[in-house]
Each structure stands twice: as C-alpha cells, then as structure tokens.
C-alpha positions in Angstrom: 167.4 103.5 114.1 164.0 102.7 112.2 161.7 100.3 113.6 160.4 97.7 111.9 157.0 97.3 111.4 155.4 93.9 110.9 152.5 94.2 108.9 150.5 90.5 109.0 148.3 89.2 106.0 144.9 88.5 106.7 143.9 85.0 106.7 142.4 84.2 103.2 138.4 83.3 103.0 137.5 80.6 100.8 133.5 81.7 100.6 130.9 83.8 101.7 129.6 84.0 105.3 126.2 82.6 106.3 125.2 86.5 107.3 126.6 88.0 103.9 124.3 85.0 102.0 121.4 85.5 104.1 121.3 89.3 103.2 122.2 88.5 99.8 118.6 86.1 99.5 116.8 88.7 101.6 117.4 91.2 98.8 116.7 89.2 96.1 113.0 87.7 97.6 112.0 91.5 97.8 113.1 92.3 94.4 111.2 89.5 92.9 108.2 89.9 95.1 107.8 93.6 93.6 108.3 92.0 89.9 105.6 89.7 90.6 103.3 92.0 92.1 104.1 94.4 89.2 103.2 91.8 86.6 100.4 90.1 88.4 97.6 92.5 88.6 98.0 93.9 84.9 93.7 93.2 84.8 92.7 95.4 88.1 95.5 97.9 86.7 93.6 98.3 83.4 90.7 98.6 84.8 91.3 101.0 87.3 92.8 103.3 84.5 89.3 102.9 82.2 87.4 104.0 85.3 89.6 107.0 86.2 89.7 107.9 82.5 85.5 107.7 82.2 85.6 109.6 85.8 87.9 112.3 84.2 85.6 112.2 80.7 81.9 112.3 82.3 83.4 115.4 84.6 84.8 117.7 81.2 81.1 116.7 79.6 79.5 118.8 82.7 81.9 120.9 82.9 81.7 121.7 79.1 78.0 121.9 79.6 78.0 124.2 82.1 80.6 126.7 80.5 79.3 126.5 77.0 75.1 126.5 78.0 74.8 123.6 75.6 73.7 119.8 76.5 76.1 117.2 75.9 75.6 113.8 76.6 78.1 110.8 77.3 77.0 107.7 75.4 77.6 104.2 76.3 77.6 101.7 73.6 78.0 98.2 74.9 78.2 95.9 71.9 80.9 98.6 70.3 82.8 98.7 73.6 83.3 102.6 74.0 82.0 105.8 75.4 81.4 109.0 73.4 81.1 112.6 74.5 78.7 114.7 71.9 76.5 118.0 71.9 72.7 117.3 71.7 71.7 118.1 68.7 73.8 119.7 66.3 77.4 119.3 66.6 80.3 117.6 65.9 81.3 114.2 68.6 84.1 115.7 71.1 85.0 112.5 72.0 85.5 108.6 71.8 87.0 106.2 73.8 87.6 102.4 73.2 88.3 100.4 76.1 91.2 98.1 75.8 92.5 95.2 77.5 89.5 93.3 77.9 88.0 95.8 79.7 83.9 96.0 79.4 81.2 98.5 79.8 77.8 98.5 80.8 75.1 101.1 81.7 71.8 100.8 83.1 70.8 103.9 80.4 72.1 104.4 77.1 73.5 107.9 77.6 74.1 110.9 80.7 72.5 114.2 79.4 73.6 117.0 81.2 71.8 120.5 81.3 72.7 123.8 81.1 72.6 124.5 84.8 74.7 121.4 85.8 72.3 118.6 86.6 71.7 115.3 84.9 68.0 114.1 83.0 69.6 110.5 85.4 71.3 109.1 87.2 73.4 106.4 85.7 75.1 103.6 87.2 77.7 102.1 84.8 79.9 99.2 85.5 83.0 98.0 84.0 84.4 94.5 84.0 87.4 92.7 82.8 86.4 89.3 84.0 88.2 89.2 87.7 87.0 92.7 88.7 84.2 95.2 88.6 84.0 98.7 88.8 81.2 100.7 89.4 80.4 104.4 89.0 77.3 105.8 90.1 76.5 109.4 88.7 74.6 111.3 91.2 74.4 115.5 90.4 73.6 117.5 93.6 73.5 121.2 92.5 75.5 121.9 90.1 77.9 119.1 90.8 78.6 115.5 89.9 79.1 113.4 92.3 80.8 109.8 90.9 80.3 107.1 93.7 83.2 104.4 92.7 83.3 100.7 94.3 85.4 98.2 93.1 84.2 94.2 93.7 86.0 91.2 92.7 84.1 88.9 90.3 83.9 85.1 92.3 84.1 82.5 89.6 
C-alpha cells in the first residue's frame, strides 16, 4: 500500500509586500544618489586633476634639473591658459599643458627656476580656479626637495 501524499498549492499573491517595495526604493535612492554625486561635482573633479597634474609636472622639472645639472624653469602663462616646462637657455620646450574645462591659472611670478643643486630662484604660489573652487599650490624647496603646500577653498559668490 502507497500512501498518498497531499501536496497543497500555495495561496496566490496578487502584489508585492510592503517590505519587498521598501527594499526595492531603498536600493534605488542609493543608486541615484551615487549618479548624482558622480555628475554633480564634474568642476572640483577637473580641477583637482589640473592641480595633481601641475604637482606631478613642477616635481619632473626638479627632478630633471637635478639629474641632468641643467636649469629648467616651469612657466605660467595666464592669458594663454597653460604651463610649460623648458631648459634655460638653449633647448628645446619639454613640455606644455593646456588647462581644460574652465579651469584657470594664476601665479604670483611668471616662471619657477630651478638650480642645479635642487633649490628654487622663488617661491611661487600659484592658484587655480574654475569659478566654484580654488586651488592653491605653494612651492617651497628645503634642501634639495620641493615641498608643494596644496589648499583647496570654495569660491563664495
């Protein structure tokens, strides 16, 4: 003799429950708060990338300096909007840099020289802008190293 075994159908849901849509909204206001942080701060983004890429571009020019024996100077040209890296004196430009995106530079000197043994003839402060934010990076050469004091302010309209 088998038994028989009985095997009941669950009861049918007609909808979601109030616990399966509150994790369902959860999920989507986090996903869309990331995509609008993502796309909101595209300025301080830019701008943070121009002042790491000078950073990484004033630091080669002493370190080239200091390897090779010869000056090279980092030249800041406001009404062009860009940056150049050059030998002094005879000698081919190593490098220029546009800044995009509305980004905007400023120096209190025209260039940074840098000497054979690693110092600076200055320091330079130079600031960037992009309208909402400022960045500024103040060259200071202890030794035979550059020091690049950063601080970041946000521009009050």
């Amino acid at each position: 003799m088998n038994p028989v075994i009985r095997v009941r159908a669950a009861p049918k849901s007609g909808g979601f429950t109030l616990l399966e849509l509150a994790i369902a909204l959860a999920v989507i206001m986090v996903v869309s708060a990331g995509v609008f942080l993502a796309f909101r701060q595209p300025d301080r983004r830019n701008l943070d990338n121009a002042a790491l890429q000078l950073q990484a571009d004033i630091r080669y020019a002493h370190r080239r300096t200091i390897s090779s024996g010869q000056r090279y100077r980092v030249y800041f040209s406001r009404i062009n909007n860009y940056y150049r890296i050059r030998p002094v004196g005879p000698g081919d430009e190593i490098l220029r840099v546009y800044l995009q995106n509305g980004v905007q530079i400023h120096a209190n000197q025209n260039f940074l020289e840098f000497l054979p043994r690693g110092t600076s003839t200055a320091a330079v402060t130079i600031t960037l802008t992009n309208g909402r934010y400022r960045r500024q990076l103040t060259s200071t050469v202890a030794g035979a190293r550059i020091e690049l004091r950063d601080t970041e302010t946000a521009i009050t309209q």
